[in-house]
mmCIF file of the C-alpha atoms, coordinates in Angstrom:
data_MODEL
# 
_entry.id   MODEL 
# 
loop_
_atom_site.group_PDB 
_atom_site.id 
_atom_site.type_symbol 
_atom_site.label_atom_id 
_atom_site.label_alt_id 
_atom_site.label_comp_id 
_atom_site.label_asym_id 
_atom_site.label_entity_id 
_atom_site.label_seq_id 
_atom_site.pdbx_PDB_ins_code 
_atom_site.Cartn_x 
_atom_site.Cartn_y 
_atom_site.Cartn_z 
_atom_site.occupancy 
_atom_site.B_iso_or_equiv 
_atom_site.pdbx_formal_charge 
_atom_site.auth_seq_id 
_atom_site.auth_comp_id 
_atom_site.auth_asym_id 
_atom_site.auth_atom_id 
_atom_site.pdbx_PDB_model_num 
ATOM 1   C CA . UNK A 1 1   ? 0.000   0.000   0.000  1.00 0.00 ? 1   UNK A CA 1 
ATOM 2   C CA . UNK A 1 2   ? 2.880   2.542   0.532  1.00 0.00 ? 2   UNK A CA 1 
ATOM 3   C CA . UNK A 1 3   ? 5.145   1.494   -2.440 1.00 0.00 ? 3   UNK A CA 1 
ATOM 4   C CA . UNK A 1 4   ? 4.778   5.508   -3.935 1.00 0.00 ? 4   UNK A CA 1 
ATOM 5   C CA . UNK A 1 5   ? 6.291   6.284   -0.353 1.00 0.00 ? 5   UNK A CA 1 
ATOM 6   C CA . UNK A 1 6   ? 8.902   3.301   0.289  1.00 0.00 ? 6   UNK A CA 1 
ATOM 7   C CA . UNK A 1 7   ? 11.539  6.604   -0.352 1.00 0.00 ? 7   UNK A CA 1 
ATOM 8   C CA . UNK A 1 8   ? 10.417  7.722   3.257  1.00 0.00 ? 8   UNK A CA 1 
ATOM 9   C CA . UNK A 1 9   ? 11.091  4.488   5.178  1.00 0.00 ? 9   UNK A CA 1 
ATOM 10  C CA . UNK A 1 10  ? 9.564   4.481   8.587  1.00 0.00 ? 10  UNK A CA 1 
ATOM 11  C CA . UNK A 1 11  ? 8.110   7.382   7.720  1.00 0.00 ? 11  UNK A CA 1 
ATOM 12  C CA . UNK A 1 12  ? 5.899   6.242   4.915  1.00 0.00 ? 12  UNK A CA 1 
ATOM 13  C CA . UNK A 1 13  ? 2.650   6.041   6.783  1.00 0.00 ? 13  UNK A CA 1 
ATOM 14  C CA . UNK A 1 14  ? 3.049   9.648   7.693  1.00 0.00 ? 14  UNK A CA 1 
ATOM 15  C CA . UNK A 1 15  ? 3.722   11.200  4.173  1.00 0.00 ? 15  UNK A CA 1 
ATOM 16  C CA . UNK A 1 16  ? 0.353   9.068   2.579  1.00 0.00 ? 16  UNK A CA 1 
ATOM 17  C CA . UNK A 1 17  ? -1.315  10.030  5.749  1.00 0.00 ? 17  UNK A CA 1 
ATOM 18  C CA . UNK A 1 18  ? -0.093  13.627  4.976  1.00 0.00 ? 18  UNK A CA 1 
ATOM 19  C CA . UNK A 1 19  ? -1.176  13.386  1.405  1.00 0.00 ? 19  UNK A CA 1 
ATOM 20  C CA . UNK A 1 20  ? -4.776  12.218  2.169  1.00 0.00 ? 20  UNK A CA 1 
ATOM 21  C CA . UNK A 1 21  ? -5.088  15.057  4.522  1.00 0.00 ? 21  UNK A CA 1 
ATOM 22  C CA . UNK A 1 22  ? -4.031  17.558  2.065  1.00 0.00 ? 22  UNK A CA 1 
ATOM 23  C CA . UNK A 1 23  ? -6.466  16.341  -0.751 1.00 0.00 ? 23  UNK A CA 1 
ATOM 24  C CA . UNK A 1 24  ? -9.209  16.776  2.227  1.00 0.00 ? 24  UNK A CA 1 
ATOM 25  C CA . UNK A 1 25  ? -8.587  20.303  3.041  1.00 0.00 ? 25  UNK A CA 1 
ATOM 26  C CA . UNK A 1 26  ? -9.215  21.380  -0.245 1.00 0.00 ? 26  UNK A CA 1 
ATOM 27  C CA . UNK A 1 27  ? -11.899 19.486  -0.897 1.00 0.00 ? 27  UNK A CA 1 
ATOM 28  C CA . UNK A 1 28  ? -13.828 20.799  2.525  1.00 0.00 ? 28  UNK A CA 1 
ATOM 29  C CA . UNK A 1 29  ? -13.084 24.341  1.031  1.00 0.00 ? 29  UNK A CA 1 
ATOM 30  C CA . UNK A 1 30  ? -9.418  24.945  3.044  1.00 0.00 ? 30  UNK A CA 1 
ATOM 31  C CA . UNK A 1 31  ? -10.246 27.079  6.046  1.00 0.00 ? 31  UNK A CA 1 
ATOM 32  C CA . UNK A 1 32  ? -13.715 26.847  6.441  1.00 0.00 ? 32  UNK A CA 1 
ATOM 33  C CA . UNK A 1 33  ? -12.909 23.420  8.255  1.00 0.00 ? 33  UNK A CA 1 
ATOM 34  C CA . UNK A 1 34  ? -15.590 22.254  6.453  1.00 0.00 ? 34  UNK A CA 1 
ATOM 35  C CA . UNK A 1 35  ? -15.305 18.204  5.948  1.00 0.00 ? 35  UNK A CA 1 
ATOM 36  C CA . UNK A 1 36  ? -15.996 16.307  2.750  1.00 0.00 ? 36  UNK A CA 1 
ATOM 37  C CA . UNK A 1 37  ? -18.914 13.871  2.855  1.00 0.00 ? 37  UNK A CA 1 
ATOM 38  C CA . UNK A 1 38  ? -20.458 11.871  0.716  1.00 0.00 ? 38  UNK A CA 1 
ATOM 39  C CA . UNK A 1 39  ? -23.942 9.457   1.456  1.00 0.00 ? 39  UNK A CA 1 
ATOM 40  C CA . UNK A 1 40  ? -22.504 5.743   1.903  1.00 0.00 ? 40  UNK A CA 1 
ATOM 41  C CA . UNK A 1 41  ? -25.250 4.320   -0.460 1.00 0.00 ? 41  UNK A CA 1 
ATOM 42  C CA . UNK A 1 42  ? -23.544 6.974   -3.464 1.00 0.00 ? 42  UNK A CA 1 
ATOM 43  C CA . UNK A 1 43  ? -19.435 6.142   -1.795 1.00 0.00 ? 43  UNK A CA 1 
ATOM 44  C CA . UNK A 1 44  ? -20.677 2.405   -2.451 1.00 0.00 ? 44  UNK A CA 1 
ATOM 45  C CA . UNK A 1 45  ? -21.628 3.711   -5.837 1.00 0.00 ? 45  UNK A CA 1 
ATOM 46  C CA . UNK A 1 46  ? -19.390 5.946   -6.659 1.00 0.00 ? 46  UNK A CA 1 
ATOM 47  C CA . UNK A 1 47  ? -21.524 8.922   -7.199 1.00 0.00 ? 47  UNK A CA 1 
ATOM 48  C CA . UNK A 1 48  ? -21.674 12.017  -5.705 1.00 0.00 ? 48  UNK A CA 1 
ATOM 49  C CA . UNK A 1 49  ? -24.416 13.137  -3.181 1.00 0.00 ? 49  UNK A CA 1 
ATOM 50  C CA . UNK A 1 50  ? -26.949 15.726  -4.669 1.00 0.00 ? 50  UNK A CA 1 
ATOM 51  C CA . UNK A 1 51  ? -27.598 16.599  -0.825 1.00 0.00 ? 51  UNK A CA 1 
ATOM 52  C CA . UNK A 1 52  ? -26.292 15.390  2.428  1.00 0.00 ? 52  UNK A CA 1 
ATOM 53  C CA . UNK A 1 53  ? -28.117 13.948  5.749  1.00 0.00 ? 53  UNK A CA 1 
ATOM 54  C CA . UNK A 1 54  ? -27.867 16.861  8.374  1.00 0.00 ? 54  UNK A CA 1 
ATOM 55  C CA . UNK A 1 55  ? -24.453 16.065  10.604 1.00 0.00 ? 55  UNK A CA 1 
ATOM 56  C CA . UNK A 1 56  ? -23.674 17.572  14.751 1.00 0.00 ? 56  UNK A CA 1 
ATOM 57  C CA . UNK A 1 57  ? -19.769 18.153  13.001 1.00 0.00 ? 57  UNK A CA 1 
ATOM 58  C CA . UNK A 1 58  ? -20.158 21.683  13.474 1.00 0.00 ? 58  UNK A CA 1 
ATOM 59  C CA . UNK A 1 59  ? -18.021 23.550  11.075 1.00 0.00 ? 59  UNK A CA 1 
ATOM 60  C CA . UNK A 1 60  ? -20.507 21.489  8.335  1.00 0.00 ? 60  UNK A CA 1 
ATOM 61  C CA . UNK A 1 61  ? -20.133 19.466  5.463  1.00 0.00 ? 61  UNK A CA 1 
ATOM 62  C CA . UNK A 1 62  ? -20.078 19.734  2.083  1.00 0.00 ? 62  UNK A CA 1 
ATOM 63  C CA . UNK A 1 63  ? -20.768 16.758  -0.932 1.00 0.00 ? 63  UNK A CA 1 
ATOM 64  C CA . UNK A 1 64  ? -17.607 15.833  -2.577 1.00 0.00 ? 64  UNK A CA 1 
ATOM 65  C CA . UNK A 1 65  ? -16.636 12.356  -4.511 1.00 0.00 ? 65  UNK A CA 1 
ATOM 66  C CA . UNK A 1 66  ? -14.664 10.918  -1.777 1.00 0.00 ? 66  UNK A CA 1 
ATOM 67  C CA . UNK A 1 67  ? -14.207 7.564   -3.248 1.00 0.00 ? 67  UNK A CA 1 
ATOM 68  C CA . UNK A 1 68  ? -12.444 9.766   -5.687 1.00 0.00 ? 68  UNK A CA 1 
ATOM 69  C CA . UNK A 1 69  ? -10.403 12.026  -3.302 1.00 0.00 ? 69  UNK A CA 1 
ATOM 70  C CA . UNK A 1 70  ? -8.932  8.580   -1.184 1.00 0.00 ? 70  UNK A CA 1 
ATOM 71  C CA . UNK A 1 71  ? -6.299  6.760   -2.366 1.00 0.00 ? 71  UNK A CA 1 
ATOM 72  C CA . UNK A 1 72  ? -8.189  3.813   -4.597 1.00 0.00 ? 72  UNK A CA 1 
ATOM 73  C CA . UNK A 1 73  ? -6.645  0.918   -2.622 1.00 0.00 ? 73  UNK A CA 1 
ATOM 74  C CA . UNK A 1 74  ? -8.464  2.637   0.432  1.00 0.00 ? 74  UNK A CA 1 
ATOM 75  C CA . UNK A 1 75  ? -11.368 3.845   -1.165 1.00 0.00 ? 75  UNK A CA 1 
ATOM 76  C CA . UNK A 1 76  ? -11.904 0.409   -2.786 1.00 0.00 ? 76  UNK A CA 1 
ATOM 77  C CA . UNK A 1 77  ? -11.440 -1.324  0.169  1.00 0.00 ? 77  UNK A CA 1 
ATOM 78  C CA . UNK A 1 78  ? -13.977 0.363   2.337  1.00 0.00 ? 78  UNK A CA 1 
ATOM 79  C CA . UNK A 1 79  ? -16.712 -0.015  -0.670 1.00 0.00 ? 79  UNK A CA 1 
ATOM 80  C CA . UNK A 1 80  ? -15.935 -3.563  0.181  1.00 0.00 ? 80  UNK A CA 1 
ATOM 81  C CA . UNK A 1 81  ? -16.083 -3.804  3.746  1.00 0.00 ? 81  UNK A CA 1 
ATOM 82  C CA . UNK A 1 82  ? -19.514 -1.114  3.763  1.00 0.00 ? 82  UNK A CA 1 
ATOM 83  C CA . UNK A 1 83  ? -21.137 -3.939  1.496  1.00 0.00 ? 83  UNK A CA 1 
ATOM 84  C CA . UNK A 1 84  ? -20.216 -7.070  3.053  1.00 0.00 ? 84  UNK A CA 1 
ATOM 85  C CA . UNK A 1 85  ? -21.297 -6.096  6.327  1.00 0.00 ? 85  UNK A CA 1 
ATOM 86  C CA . UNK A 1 86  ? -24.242 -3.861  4.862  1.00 0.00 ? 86  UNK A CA 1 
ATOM 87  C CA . UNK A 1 87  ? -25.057 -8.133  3.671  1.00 0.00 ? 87  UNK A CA 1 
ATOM 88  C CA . UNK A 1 88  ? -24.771 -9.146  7.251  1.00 0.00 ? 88  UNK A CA 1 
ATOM 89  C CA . UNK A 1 89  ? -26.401 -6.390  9.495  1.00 0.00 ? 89  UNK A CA 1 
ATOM 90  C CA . UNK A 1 90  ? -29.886 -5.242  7.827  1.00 0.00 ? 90  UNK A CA 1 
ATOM 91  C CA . UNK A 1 91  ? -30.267 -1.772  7.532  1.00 0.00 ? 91  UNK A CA 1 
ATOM 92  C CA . UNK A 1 92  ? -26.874 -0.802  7.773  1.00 0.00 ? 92  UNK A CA 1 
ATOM 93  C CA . UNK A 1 93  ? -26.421 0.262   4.163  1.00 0.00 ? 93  UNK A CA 1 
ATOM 94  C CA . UNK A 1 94  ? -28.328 3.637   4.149  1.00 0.00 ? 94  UNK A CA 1 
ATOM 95  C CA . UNK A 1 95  ? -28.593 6.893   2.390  1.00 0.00 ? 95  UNK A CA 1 
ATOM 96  C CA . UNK A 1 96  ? -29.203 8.376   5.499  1.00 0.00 ? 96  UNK A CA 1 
ATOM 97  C CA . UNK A 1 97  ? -26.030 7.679   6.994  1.00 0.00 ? 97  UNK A CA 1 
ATOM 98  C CA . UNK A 1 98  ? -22.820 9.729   5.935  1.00 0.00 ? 98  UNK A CA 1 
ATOM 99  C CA . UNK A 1 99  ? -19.213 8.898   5.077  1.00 0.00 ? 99  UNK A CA 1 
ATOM 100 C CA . UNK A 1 100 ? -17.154 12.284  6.642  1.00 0.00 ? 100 UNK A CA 1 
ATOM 101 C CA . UNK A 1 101 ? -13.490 12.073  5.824  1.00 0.00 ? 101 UNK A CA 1 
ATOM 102 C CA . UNK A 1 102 ? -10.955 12.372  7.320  1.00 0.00 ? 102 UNK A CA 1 
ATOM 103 C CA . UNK A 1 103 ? -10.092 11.183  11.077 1.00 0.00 ? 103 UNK A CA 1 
ATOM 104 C CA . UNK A 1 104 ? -6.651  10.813  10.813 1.00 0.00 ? 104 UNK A CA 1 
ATOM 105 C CA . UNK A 1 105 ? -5.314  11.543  14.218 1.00 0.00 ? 105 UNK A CA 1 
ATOM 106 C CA . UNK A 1 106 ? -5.353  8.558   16.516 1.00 0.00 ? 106 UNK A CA 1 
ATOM 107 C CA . UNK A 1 107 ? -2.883  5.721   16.774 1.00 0.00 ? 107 UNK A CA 1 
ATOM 108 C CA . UNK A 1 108 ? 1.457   6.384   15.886 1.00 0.00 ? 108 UNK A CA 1 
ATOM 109 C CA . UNK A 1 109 ? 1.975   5.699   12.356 1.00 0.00 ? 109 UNK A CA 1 
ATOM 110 C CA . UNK A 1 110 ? 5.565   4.567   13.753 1.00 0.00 ? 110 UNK A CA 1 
ATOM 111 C CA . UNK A 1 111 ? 5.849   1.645   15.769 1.00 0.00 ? 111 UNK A CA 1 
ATOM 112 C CA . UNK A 1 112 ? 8.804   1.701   18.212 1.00 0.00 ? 112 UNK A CA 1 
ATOM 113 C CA . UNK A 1 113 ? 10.316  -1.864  18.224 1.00 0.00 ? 113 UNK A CA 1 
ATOM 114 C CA . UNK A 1 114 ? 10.124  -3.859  21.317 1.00 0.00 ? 114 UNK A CA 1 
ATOM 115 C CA . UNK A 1 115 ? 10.816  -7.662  22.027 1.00 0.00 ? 115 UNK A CA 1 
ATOM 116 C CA . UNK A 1 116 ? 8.202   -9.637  22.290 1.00 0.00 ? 116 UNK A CA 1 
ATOM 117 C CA . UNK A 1 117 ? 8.617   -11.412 25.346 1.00 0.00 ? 117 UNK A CA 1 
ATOM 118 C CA . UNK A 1 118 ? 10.033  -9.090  27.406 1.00 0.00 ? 118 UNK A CA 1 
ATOM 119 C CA . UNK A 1 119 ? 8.624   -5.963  25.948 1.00 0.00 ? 119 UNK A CA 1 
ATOM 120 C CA . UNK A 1 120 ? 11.710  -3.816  26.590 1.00 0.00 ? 120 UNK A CA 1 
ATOM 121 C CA . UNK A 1 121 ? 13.066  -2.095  23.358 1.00 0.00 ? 121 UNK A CA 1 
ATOM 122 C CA . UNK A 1 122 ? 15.008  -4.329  21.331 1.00 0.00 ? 122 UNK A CA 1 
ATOM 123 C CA . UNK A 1 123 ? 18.331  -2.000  21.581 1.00 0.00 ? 123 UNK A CA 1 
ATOM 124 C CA . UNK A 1 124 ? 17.824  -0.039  24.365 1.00 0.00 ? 124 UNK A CA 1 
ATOM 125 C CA . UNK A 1 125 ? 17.993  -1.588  28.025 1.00 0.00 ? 125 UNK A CA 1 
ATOM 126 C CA . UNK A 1 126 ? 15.221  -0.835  30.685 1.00 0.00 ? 126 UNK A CA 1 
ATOM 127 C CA . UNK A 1 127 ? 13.159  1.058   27.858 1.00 0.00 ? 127 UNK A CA 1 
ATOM 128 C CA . UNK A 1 128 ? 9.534   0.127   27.718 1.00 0.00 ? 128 UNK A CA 1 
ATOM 129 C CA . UNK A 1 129 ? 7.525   1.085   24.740 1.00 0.00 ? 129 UNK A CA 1 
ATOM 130 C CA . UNK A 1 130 ? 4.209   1.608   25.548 1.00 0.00 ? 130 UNK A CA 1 
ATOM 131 C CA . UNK A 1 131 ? 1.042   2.335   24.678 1.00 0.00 ? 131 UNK A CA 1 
ATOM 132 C CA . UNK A 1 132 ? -0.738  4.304   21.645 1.00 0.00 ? 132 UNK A CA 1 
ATOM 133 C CA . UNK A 1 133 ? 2.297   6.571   20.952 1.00 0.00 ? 133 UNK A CA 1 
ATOM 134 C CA . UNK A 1 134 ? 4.841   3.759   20.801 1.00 0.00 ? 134 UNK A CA 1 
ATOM 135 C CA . UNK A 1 135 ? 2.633   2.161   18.271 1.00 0.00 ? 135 UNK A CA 1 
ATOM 136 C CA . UNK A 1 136 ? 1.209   -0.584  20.415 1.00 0.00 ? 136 UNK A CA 1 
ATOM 137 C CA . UNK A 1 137 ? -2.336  0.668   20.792 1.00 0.00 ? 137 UNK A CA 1 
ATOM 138 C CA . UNK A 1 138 ? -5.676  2.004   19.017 1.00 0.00 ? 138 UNK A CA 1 
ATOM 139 C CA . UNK A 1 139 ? -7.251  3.679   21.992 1.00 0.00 ? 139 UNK A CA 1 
ATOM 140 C CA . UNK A 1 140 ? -7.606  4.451   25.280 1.00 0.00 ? 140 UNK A CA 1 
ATOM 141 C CA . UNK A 1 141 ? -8.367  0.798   26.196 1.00 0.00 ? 141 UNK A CA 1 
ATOM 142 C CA . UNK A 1 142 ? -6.232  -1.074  24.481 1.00 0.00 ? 142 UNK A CA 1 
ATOM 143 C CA . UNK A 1 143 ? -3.176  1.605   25.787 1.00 0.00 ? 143 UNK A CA 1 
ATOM 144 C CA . UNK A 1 144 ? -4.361  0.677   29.313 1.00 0.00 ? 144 UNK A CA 1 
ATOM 145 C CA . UNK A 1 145 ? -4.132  -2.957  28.519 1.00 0.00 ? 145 UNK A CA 1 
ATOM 146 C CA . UNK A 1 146 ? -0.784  -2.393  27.151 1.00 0.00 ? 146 UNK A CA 1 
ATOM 147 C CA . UNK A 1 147 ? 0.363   -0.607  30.181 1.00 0.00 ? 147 UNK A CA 1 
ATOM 148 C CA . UNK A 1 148 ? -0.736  -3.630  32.493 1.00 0.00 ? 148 UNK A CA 1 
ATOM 149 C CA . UNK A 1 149 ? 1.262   -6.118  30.213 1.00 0.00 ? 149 UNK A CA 1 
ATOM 150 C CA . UNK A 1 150 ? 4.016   -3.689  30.321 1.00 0.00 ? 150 UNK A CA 1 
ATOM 151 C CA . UNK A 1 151 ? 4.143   -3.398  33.882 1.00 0.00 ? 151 UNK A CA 1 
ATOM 152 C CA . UNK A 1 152 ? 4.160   -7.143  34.512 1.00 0.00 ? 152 UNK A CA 1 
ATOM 153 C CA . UNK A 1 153 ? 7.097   -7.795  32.171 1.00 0.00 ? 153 UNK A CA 1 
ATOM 154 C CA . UNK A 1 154 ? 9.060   -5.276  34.302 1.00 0.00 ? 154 UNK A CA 1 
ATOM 155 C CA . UNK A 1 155 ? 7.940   -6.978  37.667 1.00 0.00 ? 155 UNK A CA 1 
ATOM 156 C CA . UNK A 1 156 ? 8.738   -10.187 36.216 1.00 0.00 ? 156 UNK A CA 1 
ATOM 157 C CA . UNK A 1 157 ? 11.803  -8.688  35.342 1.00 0.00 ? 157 UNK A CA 1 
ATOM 158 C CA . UNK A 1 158 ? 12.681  -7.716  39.069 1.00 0.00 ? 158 UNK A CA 1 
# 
């Protein structure tokens, strides 16, 4: 998926993740914060909405071709995964329902390199990476869960 960004190595997540947010700015109209939407039913279709369902994203939305504006090995991907499980939860396909792009501030692109079994960095002594920012985590849950296995492999340690 990153082969037009292998020239950034570890990096490479950031500069498509860069790229995508880019495209998105302009097409929300730049500083009016605005974000790009499109209906799923016309992102499964590949069409863009004549009108959108109202939204509580405050700065608004505005119809743009968003299977378009994503990177097509995304973009093609979620047209997949919005119909099969549209085919296994009734209902869930909808017009009413909107795809808003782009939420792409949660988990580190990077992950810092740890050994599996003892969980301390695999150069650095006594150095624990942990959590969402070390790459090890998707949320506030799963960085909590992290921390506990963490904190066992250093009491085991000890």
């Amino acid at each position: 998926d990153l082969q037009d960004y292998h020239q950034y190595g570890a990096l490479a997540g950031l500069e498509l993740q860069k790229y995508i947010e880019q495209k998105v700015f302009i097409a929300g109209g730049g500083i009016t914060q605005q974000a790009p939407a499109q209906r799923m039913t016309d992102f499964i279709n590949k069409k863009v909405s004549d009108t959108l369902p109202n939204t509580s994203y405050i700065p608004g939305i505005v119809s743009a071709p968003l299977h378009d504006i994503l990177p097509k090995f995304l973009s093609e991907r979620l047209i997949i995964g919005l119909t099969d499980f549209g085919k296994k939860m009734n209902g869930y396909l909808t017009e009413s329902a909107n795809i808003i792009a782009v939420e792409s501030r949660t988990s580190s692109p990077v992950k810092i390199p740890r050994d599996k079994d003892s969980l301390m960095h695999t150069q650095i002594k006594n150095l624990y990476p942990c959590g969402e920012g070390a790459g090890y985590a998707g949320g506030i849950v799963s960085a909590a869960v992290d921390g506990q296995n963490v904190a066992q492999a250093i009491f085991a340690k000890n």
